[in-house]
N, C-alpha and C positions, 0 to 999 in steps of 0.2 A: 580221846579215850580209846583205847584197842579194845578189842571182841573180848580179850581175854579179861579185861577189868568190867566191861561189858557183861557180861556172861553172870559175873559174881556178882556184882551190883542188883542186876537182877532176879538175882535166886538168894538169898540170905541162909535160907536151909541147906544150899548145897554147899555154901563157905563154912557152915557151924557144921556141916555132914565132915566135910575135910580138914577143919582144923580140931575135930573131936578124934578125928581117926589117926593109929599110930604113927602113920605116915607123917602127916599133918604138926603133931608132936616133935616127931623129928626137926621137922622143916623148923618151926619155930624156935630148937635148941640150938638149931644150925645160924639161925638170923643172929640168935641173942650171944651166945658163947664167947664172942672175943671180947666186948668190953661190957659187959653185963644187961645188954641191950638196948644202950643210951645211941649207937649210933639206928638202931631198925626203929625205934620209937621216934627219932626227929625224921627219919623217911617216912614213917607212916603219916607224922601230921604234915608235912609238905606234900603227899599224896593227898589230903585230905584239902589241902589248901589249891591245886590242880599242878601239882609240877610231882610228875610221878619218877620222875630222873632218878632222885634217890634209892627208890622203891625197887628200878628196876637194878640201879646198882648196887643194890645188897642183891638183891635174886640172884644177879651174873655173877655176883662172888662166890655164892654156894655151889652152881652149875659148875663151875671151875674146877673140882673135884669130884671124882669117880663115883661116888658115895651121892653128892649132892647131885649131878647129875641124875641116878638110879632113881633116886628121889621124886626129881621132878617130872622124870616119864610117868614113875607112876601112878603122881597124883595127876597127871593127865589122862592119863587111862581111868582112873579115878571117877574123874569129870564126864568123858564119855559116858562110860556105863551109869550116871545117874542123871544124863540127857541131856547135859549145858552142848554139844555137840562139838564140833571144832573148831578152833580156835588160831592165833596165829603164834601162839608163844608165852613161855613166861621170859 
């Protein structure tokens, strides 16, 4: 498990802070958009089953793009300012 699933696990208020935030929103249309969100839903429960491969390979598809990228800075900055501290990456 990295810091970064680390971080969220441990704080549940700061993942429902960040996935209620427009950012957050984005992030999730960006996961779901190409095939109606059947591939981030089988990464999610393979993440849940402890093989987070998936998980991170939908993330590195969004970062891939300029937009998805902008994104993820600044739901890290995000993160900062509500104290989960630093992390190693999404």
């Amino acid at each position: 498990m990295d810091k970064f699933e680390q971080e969220l696990r441990g704080n549940p208020e700061l993942l429902r802070h960040i996935m209620n935030s427009q950012d957050g929103q984005t992030l999730m249309k960006l996961l779901t958009r190409s095939d109606n969100g059947t591939r981030f839903r089988h990464a999610v429960q393979s993440a849940a089953n402890g093989n987070p491969s998936e998980m991170a390979d939908c993330l590195r598809q969004v970062t891939e793009s300029r937009e998805g990228a902008a994104l993820v800075a600044r739901l890290r900055l995000l993160m900062e300012q509500r104290g989960a501290g630093r992390y190693g990456g999404v």
